[in-house]
GUVO-20066 format. One record per atom (N, C-alpha, C): residue in one letter; x, y, z. Coordinates in steps of 0.05 Angstrom, whole numbers, padded with zeros to 5 digits, always signed. Each point is the difference from the previous one (the first is absolute). Last residue first. Layout:
BEGIN
aXYZ...
***
This chain:
BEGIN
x+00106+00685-00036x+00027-00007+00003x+00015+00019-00003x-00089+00022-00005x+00010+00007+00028x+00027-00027-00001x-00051+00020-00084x+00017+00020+00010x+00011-00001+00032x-00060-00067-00042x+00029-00009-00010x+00019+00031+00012x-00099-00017+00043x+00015+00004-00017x+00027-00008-00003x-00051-00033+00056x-00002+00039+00006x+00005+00005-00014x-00017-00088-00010x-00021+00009-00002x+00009+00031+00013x+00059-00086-00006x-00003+00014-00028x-00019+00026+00014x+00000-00067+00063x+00021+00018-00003x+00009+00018-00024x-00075-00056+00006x-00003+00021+00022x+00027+00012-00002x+00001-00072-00061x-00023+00025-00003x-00003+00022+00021x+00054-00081+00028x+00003+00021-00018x-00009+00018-00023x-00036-00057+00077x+00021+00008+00007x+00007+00021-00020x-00055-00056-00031x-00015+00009+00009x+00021+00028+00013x+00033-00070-00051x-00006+00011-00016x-00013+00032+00018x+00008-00080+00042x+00036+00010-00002x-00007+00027-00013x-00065-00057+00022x-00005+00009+00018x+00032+00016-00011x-00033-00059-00062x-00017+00029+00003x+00018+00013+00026x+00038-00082-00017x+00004+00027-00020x-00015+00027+00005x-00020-00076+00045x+00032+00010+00010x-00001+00021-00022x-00067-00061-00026x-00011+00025+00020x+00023+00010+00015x+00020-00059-00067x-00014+00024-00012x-00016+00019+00019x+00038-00082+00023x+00033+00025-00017x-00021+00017+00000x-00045-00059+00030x+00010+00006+00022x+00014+00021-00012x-00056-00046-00057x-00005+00013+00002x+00010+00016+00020x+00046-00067-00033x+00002+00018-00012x-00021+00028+00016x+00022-00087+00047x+00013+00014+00000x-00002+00024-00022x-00085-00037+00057x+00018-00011-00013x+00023+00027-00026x-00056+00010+00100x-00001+00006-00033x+00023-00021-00010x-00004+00003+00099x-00021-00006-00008x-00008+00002-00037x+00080+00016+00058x+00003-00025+00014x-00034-00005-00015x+00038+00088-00021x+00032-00019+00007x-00020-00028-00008x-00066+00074+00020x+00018+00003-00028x+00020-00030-00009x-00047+00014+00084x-00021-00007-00018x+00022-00003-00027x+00052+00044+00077x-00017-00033+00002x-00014-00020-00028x+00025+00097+00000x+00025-00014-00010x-00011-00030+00009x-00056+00061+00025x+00004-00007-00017x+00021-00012-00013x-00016+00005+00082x-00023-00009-00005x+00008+00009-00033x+00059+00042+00051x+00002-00038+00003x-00032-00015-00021x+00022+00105+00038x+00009-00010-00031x+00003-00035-00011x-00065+00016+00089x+00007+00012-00009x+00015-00003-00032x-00037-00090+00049x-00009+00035+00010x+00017+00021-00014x-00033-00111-00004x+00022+00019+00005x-00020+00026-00008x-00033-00090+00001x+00004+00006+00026x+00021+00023+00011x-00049-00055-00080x+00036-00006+00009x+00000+00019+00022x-00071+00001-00039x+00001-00031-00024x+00024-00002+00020x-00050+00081+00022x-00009-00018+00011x+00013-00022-00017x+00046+00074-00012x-00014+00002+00030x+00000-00034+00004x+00010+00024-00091x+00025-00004+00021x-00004-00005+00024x-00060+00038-00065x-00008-00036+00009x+00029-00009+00005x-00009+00109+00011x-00017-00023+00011x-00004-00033+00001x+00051+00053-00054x+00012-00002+00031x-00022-00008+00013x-00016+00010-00095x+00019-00025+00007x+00004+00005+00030x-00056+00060-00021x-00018-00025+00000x+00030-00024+00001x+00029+00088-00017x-00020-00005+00029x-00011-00024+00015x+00040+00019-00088x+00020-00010+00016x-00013+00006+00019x-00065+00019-00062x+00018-00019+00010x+00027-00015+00006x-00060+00093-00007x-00009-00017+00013x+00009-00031+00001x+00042+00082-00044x+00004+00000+00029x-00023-00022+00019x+00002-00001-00101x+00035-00002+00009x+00005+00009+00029x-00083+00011-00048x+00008-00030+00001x+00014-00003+00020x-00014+00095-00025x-00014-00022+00025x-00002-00030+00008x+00034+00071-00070x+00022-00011+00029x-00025-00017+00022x-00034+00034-00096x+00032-00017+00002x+00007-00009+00021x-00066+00073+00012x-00016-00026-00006x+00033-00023-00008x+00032+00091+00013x-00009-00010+00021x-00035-00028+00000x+00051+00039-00080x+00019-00007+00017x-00006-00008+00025x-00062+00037-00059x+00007-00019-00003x+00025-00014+00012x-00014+00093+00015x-00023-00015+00004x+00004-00024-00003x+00078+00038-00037x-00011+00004+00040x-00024-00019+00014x-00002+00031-00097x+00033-00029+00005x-00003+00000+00024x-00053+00065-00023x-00011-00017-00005x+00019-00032+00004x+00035+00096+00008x-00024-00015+00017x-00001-00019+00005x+00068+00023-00073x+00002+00001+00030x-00017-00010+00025x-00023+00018-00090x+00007-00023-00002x+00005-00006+00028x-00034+00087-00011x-00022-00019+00000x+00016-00036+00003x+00056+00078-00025x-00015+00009+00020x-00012-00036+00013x+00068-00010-00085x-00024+00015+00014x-00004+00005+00029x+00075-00054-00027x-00013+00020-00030x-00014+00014+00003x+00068-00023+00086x-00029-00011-00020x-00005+00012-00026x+00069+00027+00069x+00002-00024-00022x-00015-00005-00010x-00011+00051+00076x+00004+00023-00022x+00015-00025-00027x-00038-00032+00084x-00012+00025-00013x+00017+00003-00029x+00045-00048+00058x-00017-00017-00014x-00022+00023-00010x+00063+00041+00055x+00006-00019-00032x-00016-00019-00010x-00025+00042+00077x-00002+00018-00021x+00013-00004-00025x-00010-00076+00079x-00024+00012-00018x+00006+00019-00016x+00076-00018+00052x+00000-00019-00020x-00033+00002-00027x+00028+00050+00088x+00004+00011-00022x+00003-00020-00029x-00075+00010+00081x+00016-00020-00005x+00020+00016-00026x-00082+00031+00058x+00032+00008+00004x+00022-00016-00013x-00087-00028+00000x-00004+00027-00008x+00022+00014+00001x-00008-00090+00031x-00001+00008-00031x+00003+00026-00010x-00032-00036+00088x+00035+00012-00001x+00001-00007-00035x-00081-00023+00041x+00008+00037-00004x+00023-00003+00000x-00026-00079+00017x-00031+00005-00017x+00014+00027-00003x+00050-00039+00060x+00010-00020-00017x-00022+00023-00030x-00027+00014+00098x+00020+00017-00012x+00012-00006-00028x-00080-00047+00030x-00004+00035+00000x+00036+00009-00012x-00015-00095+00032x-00014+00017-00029x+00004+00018-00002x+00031-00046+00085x+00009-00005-00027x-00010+00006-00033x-00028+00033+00086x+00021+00005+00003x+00019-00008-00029x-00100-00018+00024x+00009+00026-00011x+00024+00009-00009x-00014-00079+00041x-00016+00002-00025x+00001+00022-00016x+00028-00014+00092x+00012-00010-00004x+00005-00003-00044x-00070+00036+00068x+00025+00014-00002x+00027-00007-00014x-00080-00051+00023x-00009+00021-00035x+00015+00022+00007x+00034-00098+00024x-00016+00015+00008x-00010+00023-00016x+00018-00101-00039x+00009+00025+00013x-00011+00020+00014x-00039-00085-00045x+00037-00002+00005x+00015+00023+00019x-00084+00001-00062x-00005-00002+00035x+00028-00017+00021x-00018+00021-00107x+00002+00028+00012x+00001-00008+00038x-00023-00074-00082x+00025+00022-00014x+00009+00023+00013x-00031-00091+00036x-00005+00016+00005x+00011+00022-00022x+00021-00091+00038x-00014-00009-00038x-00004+00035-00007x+00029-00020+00099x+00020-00010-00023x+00002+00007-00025x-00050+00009+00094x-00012+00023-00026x+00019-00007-00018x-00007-00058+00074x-00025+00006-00019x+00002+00017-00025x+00106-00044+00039x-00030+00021+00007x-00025+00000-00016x+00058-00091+00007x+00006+00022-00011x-00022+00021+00022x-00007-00083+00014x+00021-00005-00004x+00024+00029-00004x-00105-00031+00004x+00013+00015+00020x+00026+00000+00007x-00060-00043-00061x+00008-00020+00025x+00014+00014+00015x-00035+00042-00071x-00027-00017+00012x+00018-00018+00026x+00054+00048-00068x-00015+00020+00020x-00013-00014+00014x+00044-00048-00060x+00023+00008+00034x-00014+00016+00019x-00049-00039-00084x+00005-00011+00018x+00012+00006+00019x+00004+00057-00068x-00022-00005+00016x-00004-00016+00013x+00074-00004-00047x+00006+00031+00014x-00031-00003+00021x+00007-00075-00055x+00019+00003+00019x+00008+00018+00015x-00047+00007-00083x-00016-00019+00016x+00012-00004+00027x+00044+00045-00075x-00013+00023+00020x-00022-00010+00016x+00068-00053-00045x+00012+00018+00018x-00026+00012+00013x+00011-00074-00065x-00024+00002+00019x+00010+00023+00022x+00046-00013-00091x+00001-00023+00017x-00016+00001+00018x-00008+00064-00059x-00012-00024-00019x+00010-00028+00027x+00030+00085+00022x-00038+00001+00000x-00008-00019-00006x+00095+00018-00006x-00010-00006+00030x-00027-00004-00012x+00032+00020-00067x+00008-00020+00002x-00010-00004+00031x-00015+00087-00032x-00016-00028-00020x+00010-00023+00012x+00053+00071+00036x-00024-00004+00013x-00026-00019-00017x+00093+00009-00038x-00003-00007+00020x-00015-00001+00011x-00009+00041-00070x-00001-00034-00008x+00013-00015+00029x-00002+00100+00007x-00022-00011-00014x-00010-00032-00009x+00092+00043+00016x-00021-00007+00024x-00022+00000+00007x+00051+00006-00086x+00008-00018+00029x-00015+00004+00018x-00030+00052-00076x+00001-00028-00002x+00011-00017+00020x+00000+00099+00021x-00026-00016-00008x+00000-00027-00008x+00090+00038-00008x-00013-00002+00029x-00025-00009+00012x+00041+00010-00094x+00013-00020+00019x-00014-00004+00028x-00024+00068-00045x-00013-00013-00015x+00009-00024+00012x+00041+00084+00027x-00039-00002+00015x-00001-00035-00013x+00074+00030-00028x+00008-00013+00025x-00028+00002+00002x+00019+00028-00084x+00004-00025+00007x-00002-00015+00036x-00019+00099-00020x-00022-00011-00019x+00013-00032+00008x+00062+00054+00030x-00013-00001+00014x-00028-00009-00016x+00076+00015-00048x+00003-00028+00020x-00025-00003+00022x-00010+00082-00057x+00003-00031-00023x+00006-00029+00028x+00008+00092+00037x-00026+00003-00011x-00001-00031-00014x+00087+00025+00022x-00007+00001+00027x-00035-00017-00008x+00053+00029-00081x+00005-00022+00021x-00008-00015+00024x-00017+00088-00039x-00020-00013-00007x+00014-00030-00011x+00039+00074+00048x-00020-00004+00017x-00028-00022-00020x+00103-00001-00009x-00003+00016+00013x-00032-00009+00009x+00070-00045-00055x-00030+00012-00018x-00016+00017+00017x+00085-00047+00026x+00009-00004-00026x-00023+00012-00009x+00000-00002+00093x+00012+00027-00010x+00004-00014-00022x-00052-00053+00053x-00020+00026+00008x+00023+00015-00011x+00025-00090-00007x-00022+00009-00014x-00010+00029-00007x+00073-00023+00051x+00012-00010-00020x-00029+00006-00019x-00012-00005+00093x+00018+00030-00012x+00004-00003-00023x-00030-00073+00031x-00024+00018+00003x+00012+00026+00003x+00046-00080-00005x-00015+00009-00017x-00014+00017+00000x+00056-00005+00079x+00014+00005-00042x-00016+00003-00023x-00037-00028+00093x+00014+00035-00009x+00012+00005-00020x-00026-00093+00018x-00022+00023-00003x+00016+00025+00006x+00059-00063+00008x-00017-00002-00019x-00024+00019-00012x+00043+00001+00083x+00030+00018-00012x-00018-00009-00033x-00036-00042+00079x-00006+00034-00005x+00017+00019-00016x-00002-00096+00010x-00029+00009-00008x+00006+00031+00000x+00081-00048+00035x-00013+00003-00028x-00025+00004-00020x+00017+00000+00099x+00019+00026-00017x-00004-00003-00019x-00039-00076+00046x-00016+00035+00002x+00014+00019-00017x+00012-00106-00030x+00008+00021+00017x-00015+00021+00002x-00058-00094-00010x+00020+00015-00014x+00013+00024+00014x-00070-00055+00017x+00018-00014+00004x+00028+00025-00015x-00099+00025+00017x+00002-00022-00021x+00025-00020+00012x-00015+00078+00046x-00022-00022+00002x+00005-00023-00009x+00056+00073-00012x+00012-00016+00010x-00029-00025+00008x-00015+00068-00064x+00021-00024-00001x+00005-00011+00017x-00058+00068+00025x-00017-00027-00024x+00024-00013-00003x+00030+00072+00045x-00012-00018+00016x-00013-00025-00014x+00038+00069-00046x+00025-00019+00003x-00023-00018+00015x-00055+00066-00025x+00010-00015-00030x+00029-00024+00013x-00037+00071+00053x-00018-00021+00004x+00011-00026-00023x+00051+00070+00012x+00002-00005+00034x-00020-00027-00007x-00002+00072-00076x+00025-00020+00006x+00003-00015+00021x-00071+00053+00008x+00000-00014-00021x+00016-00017-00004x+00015+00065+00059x-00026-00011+00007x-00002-00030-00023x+00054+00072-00022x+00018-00014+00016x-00021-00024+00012x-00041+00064-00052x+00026-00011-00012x+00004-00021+00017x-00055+00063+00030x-00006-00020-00019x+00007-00019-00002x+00047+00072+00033x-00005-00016+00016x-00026-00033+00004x+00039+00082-00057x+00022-00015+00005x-00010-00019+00020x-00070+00061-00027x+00009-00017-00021x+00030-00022+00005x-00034+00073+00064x-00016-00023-00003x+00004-00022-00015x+00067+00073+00006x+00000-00016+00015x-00026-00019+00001x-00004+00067-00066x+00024-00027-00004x+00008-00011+00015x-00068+00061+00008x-00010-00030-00018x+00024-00013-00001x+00009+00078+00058x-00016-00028+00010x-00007-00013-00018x+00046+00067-00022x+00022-00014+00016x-00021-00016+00008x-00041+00061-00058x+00028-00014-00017x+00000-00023+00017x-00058+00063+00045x-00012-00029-00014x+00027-00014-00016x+00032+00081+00035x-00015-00026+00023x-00013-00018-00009x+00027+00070-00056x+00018-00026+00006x+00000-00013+00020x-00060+00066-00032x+00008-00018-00016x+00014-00020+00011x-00017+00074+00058x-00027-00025-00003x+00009-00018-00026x+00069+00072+00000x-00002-00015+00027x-00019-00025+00004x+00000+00066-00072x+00018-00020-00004x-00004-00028+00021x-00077+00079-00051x+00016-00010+00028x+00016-00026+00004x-00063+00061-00062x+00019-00010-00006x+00030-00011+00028x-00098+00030+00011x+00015+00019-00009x+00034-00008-00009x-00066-00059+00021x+00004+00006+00023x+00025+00023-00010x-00051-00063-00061x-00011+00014+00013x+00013+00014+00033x+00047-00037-00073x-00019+00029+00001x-00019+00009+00007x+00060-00076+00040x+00017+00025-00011x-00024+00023-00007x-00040-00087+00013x+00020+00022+00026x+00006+00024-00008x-00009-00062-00070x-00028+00009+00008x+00000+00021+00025x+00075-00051-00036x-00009+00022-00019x-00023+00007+00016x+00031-00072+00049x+00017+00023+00014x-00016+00026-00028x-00034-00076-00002x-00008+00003+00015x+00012+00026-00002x+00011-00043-00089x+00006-00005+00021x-00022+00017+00023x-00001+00012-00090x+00021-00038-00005x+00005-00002+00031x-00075+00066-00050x+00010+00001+00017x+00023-00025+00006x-00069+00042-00071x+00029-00007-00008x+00019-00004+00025x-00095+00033-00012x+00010+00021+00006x+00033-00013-00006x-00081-00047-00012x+00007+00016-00019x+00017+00017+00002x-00008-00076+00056x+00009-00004-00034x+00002+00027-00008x-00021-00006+00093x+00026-00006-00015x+00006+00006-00040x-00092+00007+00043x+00018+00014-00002x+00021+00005-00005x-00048-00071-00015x-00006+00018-00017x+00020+00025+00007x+00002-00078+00056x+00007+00001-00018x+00002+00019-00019x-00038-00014+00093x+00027+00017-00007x+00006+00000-00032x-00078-00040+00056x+00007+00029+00005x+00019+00009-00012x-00034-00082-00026x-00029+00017+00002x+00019+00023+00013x+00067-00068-00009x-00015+00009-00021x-00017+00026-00001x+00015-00045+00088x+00020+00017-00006x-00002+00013-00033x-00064-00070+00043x+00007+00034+00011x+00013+00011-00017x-00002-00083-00021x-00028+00003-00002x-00004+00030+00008x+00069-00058+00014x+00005+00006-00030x-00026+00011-00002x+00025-00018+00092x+00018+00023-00008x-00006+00004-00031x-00049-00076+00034x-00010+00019+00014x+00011+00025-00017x+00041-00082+00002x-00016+00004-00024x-00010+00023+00000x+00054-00019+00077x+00015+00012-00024x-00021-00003-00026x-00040-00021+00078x+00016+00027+00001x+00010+00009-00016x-00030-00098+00009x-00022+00023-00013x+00006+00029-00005x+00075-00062+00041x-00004+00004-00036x-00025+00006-00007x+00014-00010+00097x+00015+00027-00013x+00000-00009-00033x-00053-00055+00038x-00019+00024+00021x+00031+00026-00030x-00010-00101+00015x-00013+00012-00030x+00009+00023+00003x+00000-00065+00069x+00029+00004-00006x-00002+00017-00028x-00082-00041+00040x+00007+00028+00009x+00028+00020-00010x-00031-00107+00002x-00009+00022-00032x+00006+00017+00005x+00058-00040+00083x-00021-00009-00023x-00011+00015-00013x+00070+00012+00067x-00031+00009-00003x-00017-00004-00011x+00093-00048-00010x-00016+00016+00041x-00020+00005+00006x+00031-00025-00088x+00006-00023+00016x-00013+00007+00024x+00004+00056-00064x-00014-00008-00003x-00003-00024+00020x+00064+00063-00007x-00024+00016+00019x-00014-00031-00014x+00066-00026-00039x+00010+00007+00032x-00023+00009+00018x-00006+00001-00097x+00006-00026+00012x-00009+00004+00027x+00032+00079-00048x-00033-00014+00003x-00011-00022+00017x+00087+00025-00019x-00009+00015+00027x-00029-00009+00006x+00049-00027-00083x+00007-00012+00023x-00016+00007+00025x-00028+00046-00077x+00001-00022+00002x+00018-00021+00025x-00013+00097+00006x-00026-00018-00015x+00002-00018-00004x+00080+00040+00022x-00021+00008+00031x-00023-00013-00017x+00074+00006-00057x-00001-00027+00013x-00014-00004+00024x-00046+00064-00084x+00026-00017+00015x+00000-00009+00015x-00058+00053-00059x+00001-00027-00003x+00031-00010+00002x-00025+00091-00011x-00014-00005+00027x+00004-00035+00001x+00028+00051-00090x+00011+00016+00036x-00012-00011+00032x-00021-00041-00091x+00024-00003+00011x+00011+00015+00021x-00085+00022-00048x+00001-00022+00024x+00027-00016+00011x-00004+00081-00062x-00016-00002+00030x+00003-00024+00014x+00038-00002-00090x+00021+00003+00029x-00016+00008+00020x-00041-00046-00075x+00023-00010+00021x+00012+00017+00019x-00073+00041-00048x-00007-00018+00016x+00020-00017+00013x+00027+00061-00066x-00018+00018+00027x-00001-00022+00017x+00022-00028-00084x+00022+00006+00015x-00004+00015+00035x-00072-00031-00066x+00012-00017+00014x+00025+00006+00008x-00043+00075-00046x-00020-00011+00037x+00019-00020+00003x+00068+00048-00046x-00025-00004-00008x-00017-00011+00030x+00083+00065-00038x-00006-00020+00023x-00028-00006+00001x+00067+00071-00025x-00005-00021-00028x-00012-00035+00015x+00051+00094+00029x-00027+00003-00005x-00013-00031-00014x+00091+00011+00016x-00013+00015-00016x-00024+00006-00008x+00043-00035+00079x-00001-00025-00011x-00014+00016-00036x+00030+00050+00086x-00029-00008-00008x-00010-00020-00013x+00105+00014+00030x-00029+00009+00020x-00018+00000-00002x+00055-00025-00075x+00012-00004+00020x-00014-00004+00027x-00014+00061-00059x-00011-00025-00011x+00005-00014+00015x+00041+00080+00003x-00024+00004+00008x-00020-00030-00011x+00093+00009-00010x-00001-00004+00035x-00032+00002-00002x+00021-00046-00096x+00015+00030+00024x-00016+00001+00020x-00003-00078-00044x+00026+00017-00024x+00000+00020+00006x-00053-00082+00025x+00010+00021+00032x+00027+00015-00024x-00069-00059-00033x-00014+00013+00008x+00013+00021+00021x+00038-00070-00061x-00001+00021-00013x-00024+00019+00020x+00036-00083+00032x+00017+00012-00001x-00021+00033-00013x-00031-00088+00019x-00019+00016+00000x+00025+00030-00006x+00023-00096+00000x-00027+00008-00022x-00005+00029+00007x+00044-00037+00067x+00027+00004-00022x-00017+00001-00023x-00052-00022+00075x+00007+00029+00000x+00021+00007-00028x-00027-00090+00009x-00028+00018-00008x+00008+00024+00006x+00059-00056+00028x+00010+00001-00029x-00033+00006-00005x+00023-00007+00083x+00016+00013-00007x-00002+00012-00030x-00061-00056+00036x-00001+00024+00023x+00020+00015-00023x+00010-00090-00010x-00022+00009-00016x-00007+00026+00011x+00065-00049+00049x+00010+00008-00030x-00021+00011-00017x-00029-00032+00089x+00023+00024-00001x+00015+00007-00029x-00063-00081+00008x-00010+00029+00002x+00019+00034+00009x+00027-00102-00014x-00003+00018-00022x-00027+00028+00001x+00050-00043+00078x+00018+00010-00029x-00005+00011-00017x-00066-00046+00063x+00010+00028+00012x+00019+00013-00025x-00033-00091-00014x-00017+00015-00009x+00016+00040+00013x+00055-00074+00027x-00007+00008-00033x-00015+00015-00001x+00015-00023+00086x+00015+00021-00009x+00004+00005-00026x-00077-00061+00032x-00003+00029+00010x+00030+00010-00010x+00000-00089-00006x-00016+00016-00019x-00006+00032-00006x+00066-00056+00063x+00008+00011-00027x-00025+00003-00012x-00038-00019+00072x+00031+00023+00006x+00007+00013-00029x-00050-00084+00013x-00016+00024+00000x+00017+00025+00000
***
């Protein structure tokens, strides 16, 4: 199973690379580079929205709340669907028309061209964004060493590529790999939660409830948590878009106004698969094997899928990792 998973892994790190090395002619100056020349259609829209939120906290993490809290473990990827549904309806049009590529432009005039408020936002996206980063990379070695494999070398892998992608075509590198990783990602762990289902997983989830094994509210998509607790993980996740400086590049790439949106909109129906099951895998982790947290899925994954579809859900969760790290943009390397 091992060597399956580090093939299939290979050739998705060479395919990452060599769909950006296609895309060379889109970064032939700095301002393309950063917007991807405008030239970014809804399905380019649609991968990288949902690549910005479809990481290793969704899918692995998913798991994990799913194992504890059961259906509830939904709660922060409604948030981030949530953010494609707001943030659109308020900001886009404006951005767009006024040509804004960042937070700090918008500051500046409106705050009588004011340096100082600029570069406070400057210094916190690139400390937020460095810390993404590192977040990401941290998670991407942890999946290796799961697997069996070195931590250092998961993380020295995925950072190469995923620099190596996000500067040979700049931001519509970033935009193209991210269309492949949603699609990897929906299918793995998509055919992962098909496959638990077709084995009698979610008969077994109910059964754990009825014999009191698990909590009543397990199956629950909301009573997992308290409604402080509910709030806590929606509300903010649902508005930090609005400040996101990775959103005004994705603004201002689109062909249109409207493509932007509407890629959004549809972006958040896309991710709902993709945050309800690795939920459902940590859950029939719970009850099939008795594990709890990132275990419950690597449990189900390792010791229950047979080995291809195992590569192929390792992959998503790798892929997942680095979409998120692609997603401040190629400019905050």
């Amino acid at each position: 199973m091992l060597a399956t998973i580090g093939i299939v892994m290979a050739i998705y790190f060479i395919a990452m690379i060599a769909i950006s090395w296609m895309g060379k002619k889109h970064a032939s100056s700095f301002n393309d580079y950063l917007v991807a020349g405008k030239s970014c259609g809804i399905i380019m829209i649609i991968g990288a929205a949902a690549g910005a939120h479809l990481g290793n906290g969704l899918v692995v993490g998913g798991a994990g709340e799913g194992s504890v809290v059961g259906f509830s473990g939904i709660a922060f990827g409604l948030g981030c669907c949530l953010s494609y549904l707001i943030m659109p309806s308020l900001m886009s049009k404006f951005v767009y028309s006024h040509g804004y590529l960042s937070m700090a432009e918008y500051l500046r005039e409106r705050y009588d061209n004011s340096e100082l408020i600029a570069q406070i936002y400057n210094i916190a996206t690139i400390g937020s964004a460095m810390g993404l980063i590192a977040g990401q990379l941290t998670a991407g070695g942890a999946l290796f060493e799961a697997l069996g494999f070195n931590r250092l070398l998961g993380i020295v892998i995925i950072g190469v590529v995923v620099f190596a992608y996000s500067q040979i075509s700049g931001l519509w590198g970033a935009f193209a790999t991210s269309v492949v990783q949603t699609v990897v990602i929906l299918i793995g762990v998509g055919s992962a939660a098909i496959f638990v289902l077709q084995s009698g997983g979610w008969g077994e989830i109910t059964a754990a409830v009825e014999a009191g094994t698990v909590p009543e509210t397990f199956t629950h998509p909301f009573a997992g948590y308290t409604a402080s607790a509910l709030i806590g993980l929606i509300v903010p996740v649902s508005l930090q878009s609005l400040t996101d400086q990775a959103v005004f590049q994705r603004i201002l790439s689109a062909k249109t106004e409207p493509t932007f949106r509407y890629g959004h909109y549809i972006a958040a129906a896309v991710m709902l698969p993709a945050i309800m099951a690795p939920v459902l895998i940590g859950m029939y982790g719970r009850v099939h094997m008795g594990l709890t947290g990132n275990s419950a899925f690597f449990g189900v994954i390792l010791d229950v899928l047979p080995p291809l579809l195992a590569a192929l859900v390792v992959t998503a969760a790798i892929a997942a990792v680095m979409s998120t790290i692609a997603s401040p943009s190629p400019s905050a390397f």
